[in-house]
GUMARLUM-871642 format. One record per residue (C-alpha): residue number from 0; y, x, z. Coordinates in Angstrom, 3 decimals, padded with zeros to 6 digits. Layout:
@n->NUM; Y->Y; X->X; Z->Z
...
END
This chain:
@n->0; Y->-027.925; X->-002.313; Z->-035.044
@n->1; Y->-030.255; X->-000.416; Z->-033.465
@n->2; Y->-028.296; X->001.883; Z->-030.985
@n->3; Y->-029.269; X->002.678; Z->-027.219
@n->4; Y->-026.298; X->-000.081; Z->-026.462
@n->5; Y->-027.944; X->-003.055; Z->-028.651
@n->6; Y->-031.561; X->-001.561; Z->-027.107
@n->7; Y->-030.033; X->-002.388; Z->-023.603
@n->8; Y->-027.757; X->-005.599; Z->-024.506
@n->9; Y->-031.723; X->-006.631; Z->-025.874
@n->10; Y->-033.059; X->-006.220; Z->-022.455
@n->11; Y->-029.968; X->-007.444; Z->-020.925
@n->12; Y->-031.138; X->-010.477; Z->-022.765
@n->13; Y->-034.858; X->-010.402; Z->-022.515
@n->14; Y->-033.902; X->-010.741; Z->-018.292
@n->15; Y->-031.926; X->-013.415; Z->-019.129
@n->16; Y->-034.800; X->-015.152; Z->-020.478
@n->17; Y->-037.234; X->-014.283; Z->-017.645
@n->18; Y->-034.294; X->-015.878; Z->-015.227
@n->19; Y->-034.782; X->-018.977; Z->-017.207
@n->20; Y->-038.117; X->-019.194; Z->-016.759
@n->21; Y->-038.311; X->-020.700; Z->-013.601
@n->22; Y->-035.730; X->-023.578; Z->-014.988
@n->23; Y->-037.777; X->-023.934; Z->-017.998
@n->24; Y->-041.167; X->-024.846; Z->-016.002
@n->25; Y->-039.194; X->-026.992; Z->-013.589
@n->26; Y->-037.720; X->-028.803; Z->-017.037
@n->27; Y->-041.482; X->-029.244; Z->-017.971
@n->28; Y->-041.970; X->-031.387; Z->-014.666
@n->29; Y->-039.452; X->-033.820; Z->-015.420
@n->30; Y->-039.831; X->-034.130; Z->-019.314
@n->31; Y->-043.562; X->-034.654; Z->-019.086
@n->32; Y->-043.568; X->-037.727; Z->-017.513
@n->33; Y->-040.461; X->-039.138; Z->-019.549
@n->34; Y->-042.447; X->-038.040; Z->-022.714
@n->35; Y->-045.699; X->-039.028; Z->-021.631
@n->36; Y->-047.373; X->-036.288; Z->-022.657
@n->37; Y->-049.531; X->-033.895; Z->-020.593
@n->38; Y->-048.948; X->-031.003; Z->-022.582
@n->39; Y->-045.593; X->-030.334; Z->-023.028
@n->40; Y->-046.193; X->-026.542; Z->-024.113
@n->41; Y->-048.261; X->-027.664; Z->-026.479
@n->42; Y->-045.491; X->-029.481; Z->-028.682
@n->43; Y->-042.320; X->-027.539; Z->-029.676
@n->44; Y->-039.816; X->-030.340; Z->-029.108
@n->45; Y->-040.828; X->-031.265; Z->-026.059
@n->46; Y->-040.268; X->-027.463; Z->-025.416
@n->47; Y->-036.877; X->-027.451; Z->-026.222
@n->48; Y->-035.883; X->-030.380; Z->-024.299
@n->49; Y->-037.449; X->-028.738; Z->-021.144
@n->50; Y->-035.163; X->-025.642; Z->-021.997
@n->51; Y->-032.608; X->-028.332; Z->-022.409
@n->52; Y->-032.920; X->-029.691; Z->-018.881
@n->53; Y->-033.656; X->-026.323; Z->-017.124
@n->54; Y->-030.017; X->-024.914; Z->-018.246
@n->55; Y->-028.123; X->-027.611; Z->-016.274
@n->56; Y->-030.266; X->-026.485; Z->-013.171
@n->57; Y->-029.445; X->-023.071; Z->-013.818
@n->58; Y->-025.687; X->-023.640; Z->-013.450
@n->59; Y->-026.027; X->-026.015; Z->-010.038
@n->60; Y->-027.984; X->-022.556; Z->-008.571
@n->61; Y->-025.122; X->-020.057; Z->-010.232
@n->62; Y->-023.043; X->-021.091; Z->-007.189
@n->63; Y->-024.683; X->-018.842; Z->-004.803
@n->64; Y->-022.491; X->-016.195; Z->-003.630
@n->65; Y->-024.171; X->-013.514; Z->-005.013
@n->66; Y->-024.469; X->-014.514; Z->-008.667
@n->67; Y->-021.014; X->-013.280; Z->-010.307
@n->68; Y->-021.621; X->-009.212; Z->-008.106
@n->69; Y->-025.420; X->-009.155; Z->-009.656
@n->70; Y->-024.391; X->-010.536; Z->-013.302
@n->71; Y->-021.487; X->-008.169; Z->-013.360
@n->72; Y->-023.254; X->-005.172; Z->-012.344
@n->73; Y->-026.275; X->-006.330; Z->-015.094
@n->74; Y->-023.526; X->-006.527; Z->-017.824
@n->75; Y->-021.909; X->-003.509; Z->-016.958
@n->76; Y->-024.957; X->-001.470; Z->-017.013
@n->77; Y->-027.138; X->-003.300; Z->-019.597
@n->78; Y->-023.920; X->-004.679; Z->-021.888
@n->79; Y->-021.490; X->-001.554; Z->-021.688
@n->80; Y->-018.770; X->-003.643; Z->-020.831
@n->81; Y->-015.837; X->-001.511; Z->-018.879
@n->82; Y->-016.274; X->-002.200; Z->-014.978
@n->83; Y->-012.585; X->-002.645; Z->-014.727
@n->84; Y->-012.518; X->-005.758; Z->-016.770
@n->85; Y->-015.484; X->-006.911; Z->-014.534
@n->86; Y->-015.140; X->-008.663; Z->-010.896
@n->87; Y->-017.422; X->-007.106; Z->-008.541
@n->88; Y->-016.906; X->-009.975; Z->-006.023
@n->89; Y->-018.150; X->-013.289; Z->-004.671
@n->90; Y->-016.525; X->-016.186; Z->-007.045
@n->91; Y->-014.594; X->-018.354; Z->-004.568
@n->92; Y->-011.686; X->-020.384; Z->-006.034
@n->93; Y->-013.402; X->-023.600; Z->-008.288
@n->94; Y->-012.193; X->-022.040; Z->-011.877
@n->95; Y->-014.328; X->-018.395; Z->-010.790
@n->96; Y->-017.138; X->-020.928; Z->-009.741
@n->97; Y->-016.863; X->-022.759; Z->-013.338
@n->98; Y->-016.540; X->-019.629; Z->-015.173
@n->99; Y->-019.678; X->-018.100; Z->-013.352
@n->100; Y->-021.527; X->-021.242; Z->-014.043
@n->101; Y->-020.580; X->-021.006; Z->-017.580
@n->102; Y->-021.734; X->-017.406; Z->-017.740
@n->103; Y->-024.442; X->-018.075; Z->-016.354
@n->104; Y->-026.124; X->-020.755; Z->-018.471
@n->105; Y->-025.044; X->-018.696; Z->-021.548
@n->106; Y->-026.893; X->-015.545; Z->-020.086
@n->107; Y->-029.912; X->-017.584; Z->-019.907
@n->108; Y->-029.762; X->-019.794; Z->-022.845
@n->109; Y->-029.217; X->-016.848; Z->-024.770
@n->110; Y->-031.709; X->-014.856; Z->-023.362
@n->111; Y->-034.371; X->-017.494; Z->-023.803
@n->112; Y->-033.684; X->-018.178; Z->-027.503
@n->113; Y->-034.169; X->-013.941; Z->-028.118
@n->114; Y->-037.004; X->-013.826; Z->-025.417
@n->115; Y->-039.328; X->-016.491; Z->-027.280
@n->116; Y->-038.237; X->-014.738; Z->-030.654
@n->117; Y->-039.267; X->-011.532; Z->-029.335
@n->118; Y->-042.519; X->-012.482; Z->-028.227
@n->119; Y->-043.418; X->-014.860; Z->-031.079
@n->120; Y->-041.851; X->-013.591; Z->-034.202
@n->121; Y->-043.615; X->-009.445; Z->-034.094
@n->122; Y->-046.957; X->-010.767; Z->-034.148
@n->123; Y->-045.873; X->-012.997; Z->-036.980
@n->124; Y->-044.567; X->-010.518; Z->-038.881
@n->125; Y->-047.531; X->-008.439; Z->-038.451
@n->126; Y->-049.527; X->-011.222; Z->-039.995
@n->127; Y->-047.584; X->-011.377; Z->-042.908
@n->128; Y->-047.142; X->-007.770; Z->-042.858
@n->129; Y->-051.139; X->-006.952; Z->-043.205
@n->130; Y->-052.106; X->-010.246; Z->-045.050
@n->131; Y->-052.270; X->-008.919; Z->-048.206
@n->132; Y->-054.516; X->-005.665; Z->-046.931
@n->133; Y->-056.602; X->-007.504; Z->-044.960
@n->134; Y->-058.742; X->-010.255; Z->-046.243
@n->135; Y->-060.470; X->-011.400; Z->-043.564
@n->136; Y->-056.786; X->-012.573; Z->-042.279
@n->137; Y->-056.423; X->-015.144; Z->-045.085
@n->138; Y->-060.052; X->-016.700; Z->-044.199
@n->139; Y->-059.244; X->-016.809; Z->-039.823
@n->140; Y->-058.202; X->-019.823; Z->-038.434
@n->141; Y->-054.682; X->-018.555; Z->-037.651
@n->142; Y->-053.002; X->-022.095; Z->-039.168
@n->143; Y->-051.975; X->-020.674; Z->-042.226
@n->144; Y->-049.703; X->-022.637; Z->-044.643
@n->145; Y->-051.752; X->-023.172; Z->-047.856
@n->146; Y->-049.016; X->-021.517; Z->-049.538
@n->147; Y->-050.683; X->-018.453; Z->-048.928
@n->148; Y->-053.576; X->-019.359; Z->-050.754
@n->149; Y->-051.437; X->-018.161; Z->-054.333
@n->150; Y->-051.299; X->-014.303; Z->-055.122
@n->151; Y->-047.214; X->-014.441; Z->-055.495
@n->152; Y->-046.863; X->-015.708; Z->-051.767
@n->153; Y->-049.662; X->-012.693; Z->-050.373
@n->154; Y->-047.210; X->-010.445; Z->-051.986
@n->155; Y->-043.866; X->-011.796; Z->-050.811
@n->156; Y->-045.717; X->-011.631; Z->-047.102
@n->157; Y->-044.538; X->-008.571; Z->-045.976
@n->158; Y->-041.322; X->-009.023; Z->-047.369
@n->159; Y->-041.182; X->-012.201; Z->-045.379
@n->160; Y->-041.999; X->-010.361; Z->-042.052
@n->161; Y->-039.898; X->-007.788; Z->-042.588
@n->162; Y->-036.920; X->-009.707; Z->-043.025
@n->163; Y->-038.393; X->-011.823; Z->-039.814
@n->164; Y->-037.980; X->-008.606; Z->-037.889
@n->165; Y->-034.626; X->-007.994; Z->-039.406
@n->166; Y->-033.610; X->-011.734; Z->-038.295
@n->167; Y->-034.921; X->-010.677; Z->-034.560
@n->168; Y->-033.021; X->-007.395; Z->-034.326
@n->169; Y->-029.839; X->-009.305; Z->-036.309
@n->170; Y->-030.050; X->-012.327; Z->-033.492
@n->171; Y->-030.498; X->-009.978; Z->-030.868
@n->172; Y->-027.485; X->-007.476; Z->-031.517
@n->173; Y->-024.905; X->-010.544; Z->-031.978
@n->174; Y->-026.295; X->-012.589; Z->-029.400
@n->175; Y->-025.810; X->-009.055; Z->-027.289
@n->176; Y->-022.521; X->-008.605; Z->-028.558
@n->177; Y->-020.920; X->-012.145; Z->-027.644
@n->178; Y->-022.289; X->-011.729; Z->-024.289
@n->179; Y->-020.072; X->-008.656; Z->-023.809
@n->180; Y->-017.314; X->-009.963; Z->-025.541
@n->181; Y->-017.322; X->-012.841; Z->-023.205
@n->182; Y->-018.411; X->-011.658; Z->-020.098
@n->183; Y->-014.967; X->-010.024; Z->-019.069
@n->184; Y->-013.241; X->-013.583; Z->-019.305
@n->185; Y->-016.060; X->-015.180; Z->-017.335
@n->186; Y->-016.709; X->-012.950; Z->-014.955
@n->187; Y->-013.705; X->-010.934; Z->-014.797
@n->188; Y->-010.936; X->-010.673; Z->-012.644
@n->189; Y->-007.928; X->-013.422; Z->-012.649
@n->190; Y->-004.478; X->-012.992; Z->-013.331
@n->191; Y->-004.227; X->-013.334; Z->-009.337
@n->192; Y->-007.030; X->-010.622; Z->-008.655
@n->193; Y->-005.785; X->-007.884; Z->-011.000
@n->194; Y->-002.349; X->-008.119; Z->-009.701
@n->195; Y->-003.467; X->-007.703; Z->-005.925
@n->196; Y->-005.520; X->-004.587; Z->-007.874
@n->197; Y->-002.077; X->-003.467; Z->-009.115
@n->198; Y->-000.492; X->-003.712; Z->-006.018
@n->199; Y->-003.049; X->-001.966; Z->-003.885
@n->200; Y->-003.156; X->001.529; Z->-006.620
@n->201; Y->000.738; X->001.023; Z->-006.173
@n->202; Y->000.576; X->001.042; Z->-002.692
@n->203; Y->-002.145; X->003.741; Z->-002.740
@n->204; Y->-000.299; X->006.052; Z->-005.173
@n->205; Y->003.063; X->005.548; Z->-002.937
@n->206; Y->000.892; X->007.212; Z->000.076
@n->207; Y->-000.078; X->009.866; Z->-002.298
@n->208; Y->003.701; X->010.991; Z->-002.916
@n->209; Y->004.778; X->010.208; Z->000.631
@n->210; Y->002.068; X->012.929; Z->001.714
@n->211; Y->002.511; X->014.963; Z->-000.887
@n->212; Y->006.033; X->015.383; Z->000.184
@n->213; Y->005.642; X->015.644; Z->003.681
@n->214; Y->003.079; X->018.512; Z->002.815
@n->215; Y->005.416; X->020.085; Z->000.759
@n->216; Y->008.701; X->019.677; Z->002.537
@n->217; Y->007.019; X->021.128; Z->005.803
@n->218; Y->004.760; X->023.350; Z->004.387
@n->219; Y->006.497; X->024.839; Z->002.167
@n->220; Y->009.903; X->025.305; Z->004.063
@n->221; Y->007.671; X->027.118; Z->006.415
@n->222; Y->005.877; X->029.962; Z->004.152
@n->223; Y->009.588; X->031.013; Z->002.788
@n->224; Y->010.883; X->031.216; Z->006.439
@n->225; Y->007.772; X->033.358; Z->007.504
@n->226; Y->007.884; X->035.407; Z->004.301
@n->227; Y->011.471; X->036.153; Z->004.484
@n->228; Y->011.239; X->036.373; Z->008.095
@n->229; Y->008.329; X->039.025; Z->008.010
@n->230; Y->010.001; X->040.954; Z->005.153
@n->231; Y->013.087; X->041.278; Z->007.252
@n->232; Y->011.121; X->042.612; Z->010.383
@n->233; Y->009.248; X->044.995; Z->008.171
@n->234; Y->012.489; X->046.862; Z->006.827
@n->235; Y->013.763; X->047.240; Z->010.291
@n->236; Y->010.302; X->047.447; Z->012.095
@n->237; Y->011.152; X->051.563; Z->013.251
@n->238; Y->015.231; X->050.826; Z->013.592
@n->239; Y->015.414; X->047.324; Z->015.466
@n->240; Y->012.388; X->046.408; Z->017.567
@n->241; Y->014.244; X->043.482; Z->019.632
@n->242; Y->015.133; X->042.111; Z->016.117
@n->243; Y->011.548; X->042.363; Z->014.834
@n->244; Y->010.332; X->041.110; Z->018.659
@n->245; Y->012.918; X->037.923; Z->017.671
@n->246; Y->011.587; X->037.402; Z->013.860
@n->247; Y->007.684; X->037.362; Z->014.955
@n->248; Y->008.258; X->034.964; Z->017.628
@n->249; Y->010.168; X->032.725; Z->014.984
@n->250; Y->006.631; X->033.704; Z->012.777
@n->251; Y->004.995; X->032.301; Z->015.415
@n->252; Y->006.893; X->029.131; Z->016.243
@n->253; Y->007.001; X->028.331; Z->012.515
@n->254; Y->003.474; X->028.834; Z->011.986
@n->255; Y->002.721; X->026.404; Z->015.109
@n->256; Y->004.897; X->023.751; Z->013.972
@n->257; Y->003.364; X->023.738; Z->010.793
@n->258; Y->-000.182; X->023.652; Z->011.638
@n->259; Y->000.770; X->020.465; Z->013.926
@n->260; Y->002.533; X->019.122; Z->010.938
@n->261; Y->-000.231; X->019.836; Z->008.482
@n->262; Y->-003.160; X->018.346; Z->010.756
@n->263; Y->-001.163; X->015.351; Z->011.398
@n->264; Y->-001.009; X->014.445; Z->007.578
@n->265; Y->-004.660; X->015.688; Z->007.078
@n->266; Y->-005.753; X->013.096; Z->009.816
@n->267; Y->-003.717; X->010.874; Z->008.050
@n->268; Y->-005.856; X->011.775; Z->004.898
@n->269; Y->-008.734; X->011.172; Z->007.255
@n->270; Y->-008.050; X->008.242; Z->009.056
@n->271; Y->-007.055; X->005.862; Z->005.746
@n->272; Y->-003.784; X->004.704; Z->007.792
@n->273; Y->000.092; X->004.536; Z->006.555
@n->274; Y->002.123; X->007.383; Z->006.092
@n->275; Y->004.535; X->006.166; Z->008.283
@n->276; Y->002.144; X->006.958; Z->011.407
@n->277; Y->002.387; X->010.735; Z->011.258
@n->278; Y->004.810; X->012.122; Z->013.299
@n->279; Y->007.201; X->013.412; Z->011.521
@n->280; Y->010.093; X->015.554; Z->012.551
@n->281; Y->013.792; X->014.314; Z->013.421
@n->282; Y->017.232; X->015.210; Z->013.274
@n->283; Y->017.571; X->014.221; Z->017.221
@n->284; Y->013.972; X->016.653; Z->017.989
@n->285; Y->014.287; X->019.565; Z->015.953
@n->286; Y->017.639; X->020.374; Z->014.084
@n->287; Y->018.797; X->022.638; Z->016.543
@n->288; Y->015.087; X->024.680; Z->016.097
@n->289; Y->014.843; X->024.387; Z->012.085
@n->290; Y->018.204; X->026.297; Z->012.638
@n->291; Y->017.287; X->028.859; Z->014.724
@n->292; Y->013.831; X->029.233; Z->012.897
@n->293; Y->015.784; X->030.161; Z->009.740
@n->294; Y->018.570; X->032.383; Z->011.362
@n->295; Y->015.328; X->034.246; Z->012.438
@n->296; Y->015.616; X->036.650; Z->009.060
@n->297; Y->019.131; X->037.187; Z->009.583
@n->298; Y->020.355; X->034.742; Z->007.740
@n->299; Y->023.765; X->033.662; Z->008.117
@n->300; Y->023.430; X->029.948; Z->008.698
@n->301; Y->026.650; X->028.227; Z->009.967
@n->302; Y->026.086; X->024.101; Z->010.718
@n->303; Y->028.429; X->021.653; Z->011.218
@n->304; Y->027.231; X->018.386; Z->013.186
@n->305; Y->029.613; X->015.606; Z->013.307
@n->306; Y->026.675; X->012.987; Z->014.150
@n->307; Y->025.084; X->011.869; Z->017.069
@n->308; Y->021.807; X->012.370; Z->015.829
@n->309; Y->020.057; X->010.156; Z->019.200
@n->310; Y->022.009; X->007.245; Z->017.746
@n->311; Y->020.749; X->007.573; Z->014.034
@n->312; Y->017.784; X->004.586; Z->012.712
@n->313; Y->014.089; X->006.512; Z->013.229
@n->314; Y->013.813; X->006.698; Z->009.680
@n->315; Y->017.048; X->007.969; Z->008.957
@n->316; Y->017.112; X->010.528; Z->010.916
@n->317; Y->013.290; X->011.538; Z->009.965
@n->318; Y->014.019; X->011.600; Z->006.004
@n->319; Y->017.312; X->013.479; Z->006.788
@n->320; Y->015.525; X->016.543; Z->008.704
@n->321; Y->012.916; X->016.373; Z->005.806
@n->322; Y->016.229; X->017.192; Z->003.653
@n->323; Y->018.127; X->019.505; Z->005.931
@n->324; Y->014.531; X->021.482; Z->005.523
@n->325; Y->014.166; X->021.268; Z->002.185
@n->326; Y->018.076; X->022.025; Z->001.297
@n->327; Y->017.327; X->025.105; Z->003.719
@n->328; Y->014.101; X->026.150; Z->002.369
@n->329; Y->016.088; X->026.159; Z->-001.214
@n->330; Y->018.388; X->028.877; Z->-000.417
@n->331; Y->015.556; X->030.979; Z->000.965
@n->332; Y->014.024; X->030.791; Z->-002.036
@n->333; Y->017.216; X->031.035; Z->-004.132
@n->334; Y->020.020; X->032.530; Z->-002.552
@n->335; Y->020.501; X->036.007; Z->-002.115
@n->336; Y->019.172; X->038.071; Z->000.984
@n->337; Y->022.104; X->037.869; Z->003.030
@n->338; Y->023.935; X->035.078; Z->001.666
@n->339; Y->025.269; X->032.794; Z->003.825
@n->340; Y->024.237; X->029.087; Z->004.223
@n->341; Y->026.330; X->026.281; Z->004.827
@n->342; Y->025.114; X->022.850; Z->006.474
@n->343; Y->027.178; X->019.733; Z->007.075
@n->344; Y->025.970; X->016.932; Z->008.788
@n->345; Y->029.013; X->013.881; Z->009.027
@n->346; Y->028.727; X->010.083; Z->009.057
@n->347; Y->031.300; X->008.674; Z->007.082
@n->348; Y->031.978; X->005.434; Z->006.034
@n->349; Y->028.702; X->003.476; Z->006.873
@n->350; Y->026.538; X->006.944; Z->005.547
@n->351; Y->024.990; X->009.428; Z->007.120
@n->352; Y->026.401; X->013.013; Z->004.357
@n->353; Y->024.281; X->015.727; Z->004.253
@n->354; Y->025.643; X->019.075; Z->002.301
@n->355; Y->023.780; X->022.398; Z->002.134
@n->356; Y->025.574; X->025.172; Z->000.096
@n->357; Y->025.090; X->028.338; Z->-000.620
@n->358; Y->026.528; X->031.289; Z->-002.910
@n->359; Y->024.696; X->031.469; Z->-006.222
@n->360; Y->023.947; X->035.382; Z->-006.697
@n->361; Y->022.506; X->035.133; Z->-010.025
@n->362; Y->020.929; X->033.253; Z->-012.299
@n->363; Y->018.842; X->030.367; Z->-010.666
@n->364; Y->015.628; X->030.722; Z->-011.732
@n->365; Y->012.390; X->028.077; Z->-011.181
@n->366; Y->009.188; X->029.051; Z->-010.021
@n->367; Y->006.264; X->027.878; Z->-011.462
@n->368; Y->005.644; X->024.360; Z->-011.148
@n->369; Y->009.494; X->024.474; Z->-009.155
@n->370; Y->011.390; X->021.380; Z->-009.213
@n->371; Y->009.001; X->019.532; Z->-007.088
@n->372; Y->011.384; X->019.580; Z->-003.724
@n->373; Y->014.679; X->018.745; Z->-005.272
@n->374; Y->012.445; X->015.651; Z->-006.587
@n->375; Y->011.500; X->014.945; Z->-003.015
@n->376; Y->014.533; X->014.993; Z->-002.124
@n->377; Y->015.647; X->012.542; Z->-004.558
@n->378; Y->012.633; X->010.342; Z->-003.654
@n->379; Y->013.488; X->010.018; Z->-000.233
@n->380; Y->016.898; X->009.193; Z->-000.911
@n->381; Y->016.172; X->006.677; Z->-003.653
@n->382; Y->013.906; X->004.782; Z->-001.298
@n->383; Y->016.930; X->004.353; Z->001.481
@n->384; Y->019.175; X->003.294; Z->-000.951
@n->385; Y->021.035; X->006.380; Z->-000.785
@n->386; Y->021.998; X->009.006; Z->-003.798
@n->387; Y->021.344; X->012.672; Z->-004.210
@n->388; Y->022.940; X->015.280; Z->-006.168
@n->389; Y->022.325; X->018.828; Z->-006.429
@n->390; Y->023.420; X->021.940; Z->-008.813
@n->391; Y->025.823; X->024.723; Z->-009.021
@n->392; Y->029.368; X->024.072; Z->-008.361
@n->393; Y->031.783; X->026.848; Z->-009.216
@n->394; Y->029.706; X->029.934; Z->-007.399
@n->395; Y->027.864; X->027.601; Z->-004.904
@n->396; Y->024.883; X->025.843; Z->-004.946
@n->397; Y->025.631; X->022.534; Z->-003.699
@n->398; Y->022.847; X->019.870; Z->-002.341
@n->399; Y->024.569; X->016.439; Z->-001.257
@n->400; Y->023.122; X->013.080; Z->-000.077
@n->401; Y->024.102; X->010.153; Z->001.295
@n->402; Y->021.792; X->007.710; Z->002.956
@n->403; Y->023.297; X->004.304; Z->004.461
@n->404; Y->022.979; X->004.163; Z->008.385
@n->405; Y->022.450; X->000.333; Z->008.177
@n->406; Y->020.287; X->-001.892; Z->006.079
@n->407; Y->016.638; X->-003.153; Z->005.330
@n->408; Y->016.060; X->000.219; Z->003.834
@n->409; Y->017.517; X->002.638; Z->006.575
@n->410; Y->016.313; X->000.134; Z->009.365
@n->411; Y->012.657; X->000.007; Z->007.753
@n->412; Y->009.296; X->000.824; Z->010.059
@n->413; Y->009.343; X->004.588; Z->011.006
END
């Protein structure tokens, strides 16, 4: 009960109660002349009825704009309440305006009742504490009940303000407490706001994997061409100089390709925008060079193209060079040195068929952290409606996917 969070819910409160204040004195104007009295802080009653009147005023001015960001960030800082259960903006629809209202007189009706305890019940309860000690106490004109006259009630005194400082901290902790348990349905988020909050980390998490894959398709397709490519030019570096001439201007080209590709994703990063607006490789630009690039080792690579790849959707032909690549950069990784690779490209019944195969030489064994590409792959197709299969068949590792030519998905926003 007397934690740092119940300290902080008790200021939380005790600014609750100097917000009121301003209510509360212009409650005093208008009860005064109902009551006829002139001094309405003099009487108790007439007290509470200005406190009475100044809470209605306090919801008319909870409609400001700024009410529901301030009491949130109070609460969350002052209340411990989690920020994510918390709406950080303006209230706008009439229920958020109601519930902010309703927040809002709570807040300060609250926070009145514990600030008037807080500054009226401590010095009473140091009265009663040192009444007994001090007799010069008992003889002030503090208003006294007579009660106190007796020897039994001097020593019951400070047992009474004790337990009147027990009944402050007690009031102020669950006072504190249904504040926080409340605020999140008052001032939190509707059903409406949390599912546009859903839908935005969604949308933000899909741009994560899209980049992520474009990173790792193109990225890392291109350090297992170089690598092989500058092994192979080192074992024949003093035997074959046209061959290792060849293999460092496929380095080269790789190398340059990849930087482009890598800086257009990082401005992506950069820039905040869609995934979709990096360019990306295609089937119709670049086929003919990813080949090449990865014959550049020696590597037997034989392709078959029975597509027009010019007449192929954008996107379709975009995700499909992203696989081509990745089914290549596989058997780099995996097939032997100078096994051969085999790459069909065929439209066939409505689909666009990619195969890559190559001899398994071994057992197939995962890197570190491996998997991720074949998961790409699988991705991509997934999100054109297509399917994706890969794993050993007989003594060939086969990759095959199929993505529909036509459709919403294949005829999406490149």
């Amino acid at each position: 009960m007397f934690g740092r969070r119940t300290r902080l819910r008790w200021i939380h409160l005790i600014l609750g109660g100097a917000l009121a204040m301003p209510y509360v004195l212009v409650g005093t104007v208008i009860v005064g002349p109902v009551s006829g009295s002139a001094n309405v802080f003099g009487s108790f009653p007439l007290q509470l009825a200005s406190f009475a009147v100044g809470l209605p005023l306090a919801a008319v001015t909870s409609l400001f704009p700024l009410t529901r960001p301030l009491e949130s960030a109070a609460v969350r800082w002052l209340g411990g309440v989690d920020p994510d259960r918390l709406a950080g903006t303006p209230a706008r629809t009439r229920g958020e305006k109601g519930r902010t209202a309703a927040w809002f007189t709570l807040h300060l009706g609250l926070g009145g009742i514990i600030a008037g305890m807080t500054l009226a019940l401590p010095p009473f309860a140091a009265v009663l504490i040192l009444l007994p000690v001090l007799s010069a106490l008992r003889g002030s004109r503090l208003g006294l009940p007579e009660v106190f006259d007796h020897t039994w009630a001097l020593l019951l005194s400070p047992v009474a303000g004790a337990l009147s400082l027990a009944a402050l901290a007690g009031c102020a902790a669950g006072c504190g407490a249904l504040l926080a348990r409340w605020a999140p349905r008052l001032l939190g988020p509707t059903a409406q706001d949390r599912l546009a909050a859903a839908e935005a980390r969604a949308a933000d998490l899909a741009v994560r994997n899209r980049l992520a894959r474009e990173l790792h398709d193109s990225v890392g397709h291109a350090l297992s061409a170089v690598t092989l490519q500058a092994g192979a030019a080192r074992r024949v570096l003093d035997s074959d100089p046209e061959f290792v001439r060849e293999a460092l201007a496929a380095i080269e080209d790789t190398t340059r390709r990849t930087v482009g590709e890598l800086d257009a994703v990082l401005g992506v990063l950069r820039a905040g925008d869609a995934p979709g607006t990096a360019p990306a490789p295609t089937l119709a630009d670049d086929l003919d060079g990813l080949l090449r690039r990865t014959r550049a080792d020696g590597r037997r690579v034989r392709a078959t193209v029975a597509a027009d790849p010019e007449k192929l959707p954008v996107l379709v032909s975009r995700e499909a060079y992203r696989i081509v690549q990745e089914g290549l950069g596989n058997a780099l990784r995996h097939g032997g040195e100078r096994a051969a690779v085999d790459v069909r490209v065929a439209v066939a019944g409505g689909h666009l068929e990619i195969t890559v195969e190559n001899p398994l030489t071994g057992p197939r064994q995962s890197r570190p952290g491996g998997g991720h590409g074949l998961r790409g792959v699988a991705d991509r197709a997934r999100l054109l409606g297509g399917t994706a299969t890969a794993g050993p068949a007989g003594g060939t590792w086969r990759l095959h996917v199929r993505l529909p030519i036509e459709g919403p998905a294949a005829g999406g926003p490149a």
